[in-house]
C-alpha positions, 0 to 999 in steps of 0.5 A: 204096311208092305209085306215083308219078303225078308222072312216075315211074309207068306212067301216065306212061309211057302219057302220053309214049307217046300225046305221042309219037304225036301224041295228046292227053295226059292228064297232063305224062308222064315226070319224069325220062326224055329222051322229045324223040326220041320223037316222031322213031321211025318206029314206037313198040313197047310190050312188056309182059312181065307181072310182070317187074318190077324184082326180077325182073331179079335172076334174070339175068345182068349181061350180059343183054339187059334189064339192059344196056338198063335205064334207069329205075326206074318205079312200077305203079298200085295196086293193082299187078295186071295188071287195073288196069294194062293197062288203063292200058296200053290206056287211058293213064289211072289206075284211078281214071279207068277203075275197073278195080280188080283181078282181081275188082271189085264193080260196082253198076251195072244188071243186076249189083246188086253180084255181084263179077266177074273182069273179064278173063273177065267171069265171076262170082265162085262160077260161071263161068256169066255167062249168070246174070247175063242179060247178055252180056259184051260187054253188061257191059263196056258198062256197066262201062267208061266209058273209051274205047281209047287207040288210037282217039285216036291219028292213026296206026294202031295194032297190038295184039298179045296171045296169040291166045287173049285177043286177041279176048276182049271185054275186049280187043276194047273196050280196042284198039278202033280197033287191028288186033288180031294173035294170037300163040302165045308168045314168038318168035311174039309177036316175029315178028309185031311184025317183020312189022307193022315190015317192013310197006310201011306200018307202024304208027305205035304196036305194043303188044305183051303177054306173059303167060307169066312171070306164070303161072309165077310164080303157081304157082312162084313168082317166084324159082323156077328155072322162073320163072329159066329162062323169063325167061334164054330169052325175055331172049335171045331178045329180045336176038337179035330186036334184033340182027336188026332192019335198020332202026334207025328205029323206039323200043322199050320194055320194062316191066311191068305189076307185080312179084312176092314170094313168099306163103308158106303160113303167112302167108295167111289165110282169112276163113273163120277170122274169123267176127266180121269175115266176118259185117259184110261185105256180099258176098265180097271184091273186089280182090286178095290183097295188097289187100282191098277190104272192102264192109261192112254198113250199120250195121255199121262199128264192127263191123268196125272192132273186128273187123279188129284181129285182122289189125293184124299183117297190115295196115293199114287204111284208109277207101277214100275217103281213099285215094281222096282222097290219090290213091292211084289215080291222077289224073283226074276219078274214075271215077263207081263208083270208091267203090262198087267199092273198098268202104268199108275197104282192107286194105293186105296188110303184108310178104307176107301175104296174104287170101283168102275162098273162096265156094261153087263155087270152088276154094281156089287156092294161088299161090306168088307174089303182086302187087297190093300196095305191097311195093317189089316188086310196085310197081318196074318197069324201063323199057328203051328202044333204037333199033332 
C-alpha cells in the first residue's frame, strides 16, 4: 500500500488542519472527511499517539474510546516512520518537500560530506559524538531543513506539547518554531497540560499534541503484545474520561497517528554483513529504515548491485529511487533540492515482514520485536478520530 496524497493521507490532513486555522494550505486537504465545521472550533487540538495506527485498534474493546469515535481510515507517508511523518506533522508538507526520509537520512550537504545521521538526535551513524562532525546541532539542522514550522504561518497562536525530554530538542525547537512549546511527563501529564492551554482566558487557536510511549513498547514488545495491549486499554480510557470532563463543547479533536506496526520476526531479518558481493557496491552504511532500504551505490558499480540484490528477490522489491521520486511516492510539492541524494540510487521495499539491517562499527546490534517504515496495509493505515469537546 502507497499513501494516498489525493485526500486520504496525513498530508491531507495537515492541509485541512492549517484551512481551518485561517493559514494557506499547500494541497485541496481531505477527500472524503466533512472538515466545513472545522473552521468554526474555538481551538483545534491535533493528538498524535505514535504508532496507534489502524491494526493496532484491534487491541481494544468495541466500546472503547477510540474505536467508538473512529471515523476514517487515513494513509501515513513513505516511508511510514515517525522522522518523515512528524515532520509533516510539524510542517504540513510531504517528505519529498521537507526531505526527512527516516530515522536515518544521508545528507550531502557542506560539513557533513555524506555521514548518515539519526535526525531526531542529530547524531552520526557508528558514534553519538556529533562534536566530530565540527558542527552543532542546531548548525546541521540549519543546513539540512529547508522547510519552515507550520506554526509560524498560521495567524493565531499555536501550543506544541511533547514529552518534556525532546520538547526543546533542536529538532523541535526548529520544527514549532513561532509555537509555545510545553513539556509533558506522560499521558495524563500530556492531557492536563492541553486542558490548561483550553481553559486559558486566551487560548490557543491550534494544540498539537504528541505521544511517544506506545511506540516504544512496541519496538521492544511487539506490537500485539499484552504490554503494548495494556498500554494502549489505559491511555484509551484515560482519554475517554479527559473528554467526558471538558466543560465547554467549543472546541475540535483529533487522534491519528504517525504510522502503524507489524511484527518483525527473527528469522526474517537480515544482515548485510551476510551479503558480502552486495555490501561491497555500496558507497557508505544504509540509510532510511528497516522496512525500507535506501541503498547508495558506488560509482561504476550499478550492475553490480543490480545482480547482486537478486539474493533478496524473495525479501523485496527493488526500485530506482528516482522513479519512485517520479511516480510520487513521496509526496506532492516542489521536491526538496537533496531529495535524490538522500534516498540513494535503489530503494528496497521490505516484503511481508522482513527486515534489513547492516550494523556499522560502534554501534549496537538492536533487536525490535515490532517494526514500521514500510507499505504492509499495516504500517501505512492510520484512524482519524475526530468529536467536539
Amino acid at each position: 500500500m502507497w499513501p494516498d496524497f489525493e485526500g486520504g493521507s496525513i498530508v491531507d490532513l495537515m492541509d485541512s488542519v492549517v484551512r481551518a486555522r485561517g493559514g494557506r494550505a499547500a494541497g485541496q486537504g481531505l477527500r472524503e472527511v466533512v472538515t466545513s465545521g472545522w473552521r468554526d472550533a474555538r481551538t483545534v487540538v491535533l493528538l498524535v499517539l505514535d504508532g496507534v495506527g489502524m491494526k493496532q485498534l484491534d487491541l481494544l474493546p468495541d466500546d472503547s474510546f477510540l474505536r467508538r469515535h473512529y471515523t476514517h481510515a487515513l494513509t501515513s507517508v513513505f516511508p511510514s516512520t515517525t522522522a518523515a511523518a512528524i515532520t509533516t506533522f510539524m510542517t504540513a508538507r510531504a517528505p519529498a518537500v521537507h526531505g526527512l526520509t527516516g530515522w536515518h537520512v544521508r545528507f550531502d550537504e557542506p560539513g557533513l560530506d555524506g555521514r548518515v545521521l539519526a535526525i531526531l538526535p542529530v547524531t552520526p551513524r557508528g558514534s553519538h559524538d556529533v562534536s566530530a562532525l565540527m558542527l552543532t546541532p542546531d548548525e546541521i539542522l540549519a543546513r539540512v531543513c529547508r522547510t519552515p514550522s507550520m506554526f509560524a504561518s498560521l495567524p493565531g497562536d499555536s501550543c506544541v506539547v511533547s514529552p518534556a525530554d525532546i520538547v526543546d530538542s533542536p529538532f523541535n525547537l526548529r520544527h514549532s518554531a513561532a509555537a509555545r512549546r510545553i513539556g509533558h511527563y506522560g499521558l495524563p501529564d500530556m492531557l492536563d497540560q492541553i486542558d490548561c492551554a483550553l481553559r486559558a482566558p486566551s487560548p490557543p487557536s491550534y494544540v498539537y499534541a504528541y505521544w511517544p510511549d506506545f511506540d516504544h513498547c512496541a519496538h521492544q514488545r511487539g506490537a500485539a503484545s499484552d504490554e503494548a495491549g495494556a498500554l494502549l486499554r489505559a491511555a484509551d480510557a484515560a482519554l475517554s474520561r479527559w473528554v467526558q470532563a471538558q466543560p465547554r463543547r467549543d472546541s475540535l479533536l483529533l487522534v491519528t497517528a504517525d504510522h502503524g506496526f507489524i511484527d518483525g520476526p527473527p528469522q526474517r531479518l537480515i544482515d548485510m554483513e551476510d551479503l558480502p558481493l552486495l555490501a561491497d557496491c555500496l558507497a557508505g552504511p544504509l540509510s532510511g529504515e528497516r522496512r525500507t532500504v535506501f541503498c547508495h551505490v558506488k560509482p561504476g558499480r550499478e550492475r553490480d548491485f543490480e545482480h547482486a540484490v537478486h539474493a533478496l528477490d524473495h525479501a523485496c522489491t527493488v526500485w530506482r529511487s528516482a522513479d519512485l521520486q517520479v511516480a510520487g511516492r513521496f509526496g506532492p510539492g516542489a521536491p526538496h533540492p537533496k531529495l535524490l541524494s538522500r534516498v540513494g540510487d535503489f530503494t528496497l521495499e521490505m516484503a511481508d515482514d522482513w527486515t534489513l539491517r547492516d550494523t556499522m562499527p560502534g554501534e549496537r546490534r538492536h533487536r525490535l520485536v515490532g517494526v514500521h517504515g514500510g507499505t504492509h496495509a499495516d504500517e501505512m493505515r492510520v484512524p482519524l478520530v475526530q468529536l467536539v469537546i
